[in-house]
Steps between C-alpha positions, in 0.01 A plus 500: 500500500647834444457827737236676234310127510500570838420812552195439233337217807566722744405843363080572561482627146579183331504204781131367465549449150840325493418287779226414321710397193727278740146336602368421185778347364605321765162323474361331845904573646370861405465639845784347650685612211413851584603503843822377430552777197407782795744312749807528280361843330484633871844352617684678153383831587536505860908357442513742225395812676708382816784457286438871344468684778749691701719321713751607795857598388585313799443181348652560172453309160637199376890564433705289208878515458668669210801506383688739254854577376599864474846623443633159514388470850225262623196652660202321684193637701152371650250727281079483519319517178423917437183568731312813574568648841337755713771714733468691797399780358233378311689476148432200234749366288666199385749317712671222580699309832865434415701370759244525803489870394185694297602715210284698320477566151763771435781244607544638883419302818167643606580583851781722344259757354250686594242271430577327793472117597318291320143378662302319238535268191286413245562241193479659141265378337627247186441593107166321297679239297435629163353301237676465187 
């Protein structure tokens, strides 16, 4: 099921009717059918608006290792995927934990300017595939 599938079961506008398409052809299964389309239709938008939402800088997200050669020398950090993050003094931008440390999207650390620490992170939200 995707998210818009869904949000289409869960959304007043449009639920009767698509539960009633999951009834009819699902035959005498029809209305058990249904109720297990609204479970998972539910459960995907409650994880996916939990995962959207803003989250405590204190518990930062996922780090991976990279590694890059510059000069002839050897570099490695711990760096988040790009996030947006809300500072101290109220400012939105993108950012990103590298080391254990937030940086914002000029290249500083954020506690360095006067944005001030960050307190919130949010995912960005991922590109529609496109279809060729």
């Amino acid at each position: 099921m995707t998210l818009e599938e869904a949000c289409r079961l869960i959304d007043p506008a449009t639920d009767l009717d698509a539960l009633a398409e999951i009834e009819y052809y699902n035959g005498f299964k029809g209305k058990d059918a249904a109720a297990k389309a609204l479970h998972e239709a539910s459960q995907m938008v409650v994880d996916f608006v939990r995962q959207m939402s803003w989250h405590d800088a204190k518990n930062p997200p996922i780090a991976h290792e990279e590694s890059w050669e510059c000069a002839g020398e050897k570099h490695c950090a711990v760096i988040s995927d790009i996030v947006w993050v809300c500072c101290e003094s109220g400012h939105t931008m993108k950012g990103w934990v590298e080391n254990g440390t937030w940086h914002i999207e000029d290249g500083h650390r954020a506690e360095d300017g006067h944005y001030g620490h960050v307190k919130l992170w949010a995912p960005l939200l991922e590109p529609p595939e496109v279809v060729k």
